[in-house]
N, C-alpha and C positions, 0 to 999 in steps of 0.2 A: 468791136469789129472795126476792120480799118475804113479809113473813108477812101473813094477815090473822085475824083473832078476831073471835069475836062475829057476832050477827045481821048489823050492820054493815059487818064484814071479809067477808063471804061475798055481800053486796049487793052491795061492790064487787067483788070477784073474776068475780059474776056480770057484771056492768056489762061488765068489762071484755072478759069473755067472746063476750058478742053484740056488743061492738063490733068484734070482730075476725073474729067470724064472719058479720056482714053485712058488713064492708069483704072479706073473702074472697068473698063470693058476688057484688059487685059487679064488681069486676077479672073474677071469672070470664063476668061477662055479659059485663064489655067484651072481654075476650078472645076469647069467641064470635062478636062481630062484627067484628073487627079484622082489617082487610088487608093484606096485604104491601104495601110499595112500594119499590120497584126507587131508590134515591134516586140524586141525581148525585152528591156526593161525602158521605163520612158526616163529620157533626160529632164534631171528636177537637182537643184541645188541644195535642198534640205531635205536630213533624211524624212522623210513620211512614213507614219503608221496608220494604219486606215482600214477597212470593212466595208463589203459589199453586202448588199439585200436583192435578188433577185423574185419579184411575184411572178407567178406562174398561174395558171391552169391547165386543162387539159389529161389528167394525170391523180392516178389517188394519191396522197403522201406516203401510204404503207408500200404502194409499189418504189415510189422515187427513193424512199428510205433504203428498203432494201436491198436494190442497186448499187444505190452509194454503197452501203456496207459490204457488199461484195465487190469491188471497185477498191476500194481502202483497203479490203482483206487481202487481197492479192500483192499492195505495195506493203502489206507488212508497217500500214497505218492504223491507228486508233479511230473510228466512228466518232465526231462528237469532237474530237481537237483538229477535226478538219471540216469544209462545204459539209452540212448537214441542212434537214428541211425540218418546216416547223410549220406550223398552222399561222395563218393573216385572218383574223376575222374579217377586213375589208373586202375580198376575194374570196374565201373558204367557201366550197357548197358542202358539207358534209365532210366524206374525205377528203374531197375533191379539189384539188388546187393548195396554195401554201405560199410558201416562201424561201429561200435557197441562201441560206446565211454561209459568208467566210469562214476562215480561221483570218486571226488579227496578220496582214498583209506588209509587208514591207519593200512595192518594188522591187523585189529579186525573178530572178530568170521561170524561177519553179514555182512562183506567184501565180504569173500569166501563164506558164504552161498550164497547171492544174485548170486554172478557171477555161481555157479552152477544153479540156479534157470531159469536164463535170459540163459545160454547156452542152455539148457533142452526146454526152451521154444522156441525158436530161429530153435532148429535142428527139432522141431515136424512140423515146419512151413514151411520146407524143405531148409531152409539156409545149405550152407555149403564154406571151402575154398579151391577154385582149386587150380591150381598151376599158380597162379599171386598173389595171399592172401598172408596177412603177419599179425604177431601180435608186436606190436608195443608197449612200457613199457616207462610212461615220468617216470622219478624220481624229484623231487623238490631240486635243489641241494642248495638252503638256507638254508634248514633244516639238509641236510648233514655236514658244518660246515668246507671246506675242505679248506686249505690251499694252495697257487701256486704250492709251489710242488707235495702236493696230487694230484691234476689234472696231474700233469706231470707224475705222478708215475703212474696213472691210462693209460693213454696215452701209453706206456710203457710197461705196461704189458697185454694192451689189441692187442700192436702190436707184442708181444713175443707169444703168445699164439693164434692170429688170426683165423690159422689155424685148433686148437681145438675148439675154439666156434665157427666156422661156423659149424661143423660137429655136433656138439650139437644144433646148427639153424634148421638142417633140418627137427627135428620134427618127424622124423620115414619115412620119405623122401628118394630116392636114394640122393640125391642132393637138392643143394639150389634150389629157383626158378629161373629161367632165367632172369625174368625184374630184379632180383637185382644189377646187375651190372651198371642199370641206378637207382633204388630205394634205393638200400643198398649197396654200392660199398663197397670194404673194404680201410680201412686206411693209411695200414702198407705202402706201398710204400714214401707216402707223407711227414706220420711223420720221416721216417728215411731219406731221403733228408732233414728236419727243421732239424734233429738233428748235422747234417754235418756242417749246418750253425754257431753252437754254441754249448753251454753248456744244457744239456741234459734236464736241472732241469727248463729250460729257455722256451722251448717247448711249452708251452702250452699260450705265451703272442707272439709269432713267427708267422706274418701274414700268413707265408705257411699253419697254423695249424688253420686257421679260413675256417675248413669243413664243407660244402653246405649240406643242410638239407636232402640230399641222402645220406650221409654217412651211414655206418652201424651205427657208434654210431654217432650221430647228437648234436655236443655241440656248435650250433651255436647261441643259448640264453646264453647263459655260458658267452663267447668271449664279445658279445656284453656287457653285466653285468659288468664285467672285463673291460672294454672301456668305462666305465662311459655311456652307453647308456642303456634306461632300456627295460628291452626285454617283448613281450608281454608274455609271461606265464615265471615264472623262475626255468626249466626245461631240462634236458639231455635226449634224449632218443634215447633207445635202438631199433633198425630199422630190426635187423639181422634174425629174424625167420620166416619160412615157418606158413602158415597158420595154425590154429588150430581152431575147438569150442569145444577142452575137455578139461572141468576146471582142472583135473588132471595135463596134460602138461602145459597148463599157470600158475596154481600155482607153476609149477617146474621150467618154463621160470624165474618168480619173483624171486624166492627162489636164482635162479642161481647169476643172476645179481646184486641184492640186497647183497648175499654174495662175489661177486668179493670185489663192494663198500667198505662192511664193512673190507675187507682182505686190500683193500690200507689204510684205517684209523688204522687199529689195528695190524698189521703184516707187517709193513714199512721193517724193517731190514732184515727178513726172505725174503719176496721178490725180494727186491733190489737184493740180491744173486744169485737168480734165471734168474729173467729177465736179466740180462747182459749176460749169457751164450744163452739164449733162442734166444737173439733179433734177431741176424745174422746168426743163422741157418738155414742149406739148408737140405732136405730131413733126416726131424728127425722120430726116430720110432715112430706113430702116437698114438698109444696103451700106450706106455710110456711116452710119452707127456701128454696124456690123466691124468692118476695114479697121475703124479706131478702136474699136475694143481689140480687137486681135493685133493690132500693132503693139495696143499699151502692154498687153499679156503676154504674148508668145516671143518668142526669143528666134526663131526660125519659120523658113515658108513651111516644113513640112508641117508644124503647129500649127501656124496660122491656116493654111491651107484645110488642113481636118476639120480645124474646128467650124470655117465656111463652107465647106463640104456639107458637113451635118447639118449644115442651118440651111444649106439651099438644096437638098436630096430631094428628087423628084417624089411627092407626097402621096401620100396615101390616106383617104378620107377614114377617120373612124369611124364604128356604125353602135 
């Protein structure tokens, strides 16, 4: 940190002070007005393959099925190579409740069409996610192209920053849900005992760091892939968010995490910077933590702006 002395060092400290604290209060207004929008496809510089998991309730799955299939039948689709439902023993009462798998997604126009189409249809049918729901994002990390270190660097910054995407988890939520601590635990304690053991860059091949498919972020096909064993789908995925079925939020969910991805491939050096100051921090200003993550990730206000939207949406207590 820099030093400052004298009348002069304390003028600027101040200077610097209110500049930060009216560019804070600014964002915060724009934030307050800022609207979601449903976009056609999101701007990302690699191409992305990826899967959605929607938990529900409210709803049997033989009804939710059968809709879908008549829904599909009409587009002259196959059931079962498109959004289909399937049983979540976390959730499931009987019939009751499930979960709302993709077909393997690519960013295209008729991606996001669908997935508003099947939400829309889904909520008419009285589906919804209480507070045991989760929405759940595979990425295909073959087609990401990432190197030992890029994992580590991901690793890393997702433990520097933890704190901020849980708060962005909760989806307009007071808080996360409760089961996550057995469904979506968080990381950061673990990979920073692996990092004690060794060299930082090393992390992601460090048996401590082969985390069980509760983790919040789940790279337990990854590990195996990396270990010469080949894993049934070749796949990361993101575990950390409260339930949702509005295409808006899961397109901003994607948007989010797809641009962390593309930030560790394209923005190595700028982060690296960051995350070392970040990693071993205790009680940092949350708001400001907030601003920096979304500077180092997003590329534009309308990003940056979503993804502080979602983290500061007027809450809702879960019960």
């Amino acid at each position: 940190m820099k030093a400052f002395h004298g009348k002069k060092g304390l003028q600027l400290l101040n200077n610097q002070s209110f500049h930060l604290i009216k560019e804070n209060l600014i964002t915060k207004m724009k934030i307050k007005k800022f609207k979601f929008i449903y976009e056609p496809v999101i701007d990302l510089k690699i191409p992305f393959q990826y899967g959605i998991e929607l938990e529900f309730v409210g709803a049997s799955r033989i009804k939710v099925e059968k809709e879908l299939k008549q829904f599909y039948q009409a587009k002259e689709l196959v059931y079962g190579k498109t959004w289909f439902v399937d049983e979540d023993v976390s959730i499931t009462e009987g019939l009751y409740g499930g979960e709302l798998q993709s077909p393997i997604s690519y960013n295209k126009e008729k991606d996001w069409t669908e997935l508003e189409e099947v939400c829309k249809l889904v909520r008419h049918l009285g589906c919804f996610p209480n507070n045991r729901c989760s929405v759940h994002i595979h990425f295909d990390f073959e087609r990401l192209n990432f190197t030992t270190e890029d994992w580590a660097r991901l690793l890393r910054l997702w433990c520097a920053y933890e704190d901020v995407i849980y708060k962005f988890s909760r989806v307009g939520k007071k808080e996360i849900r409760g089961c996550s601590i057995t469904y979506a635990h968080p990381i950061k304690g673990r990979i920073l005992d692996a990092m004690e053991h060794g060299d930082a860059s090393d992390i992601i091949i460090d048996p401590i760091c082969w985390l069980d498919k509760f983790s919040c972020l789940n790279m337990t096909n990854l590990y195996r892939s990396l270990s010469g064993i080949k894993p049934s789908i070749p796949t990361i995925e993101i575990r950390s968010c409260n339930g949702t079925l509005n295409p808006i939020y899961i397109q901003n969910i994607v948007r989010v995490f797809a641009k962390l991805l593309e930030a560790v491939k394209l923005k190595k050096e700028e982060l690296d910077s960051y995350i070392e100051t970040r990693l071993y921090e205790e009680n940092p200003n949350c708001y400001e933590k907030e601003l920096e993550f979304s500077n180092l990730i997003f590329t534009n206000d309308f990003e940056k702006y979503s993804f502080l939207k979602q983290c500061n949406m007027k809450v809702k207590k879960i019960s």
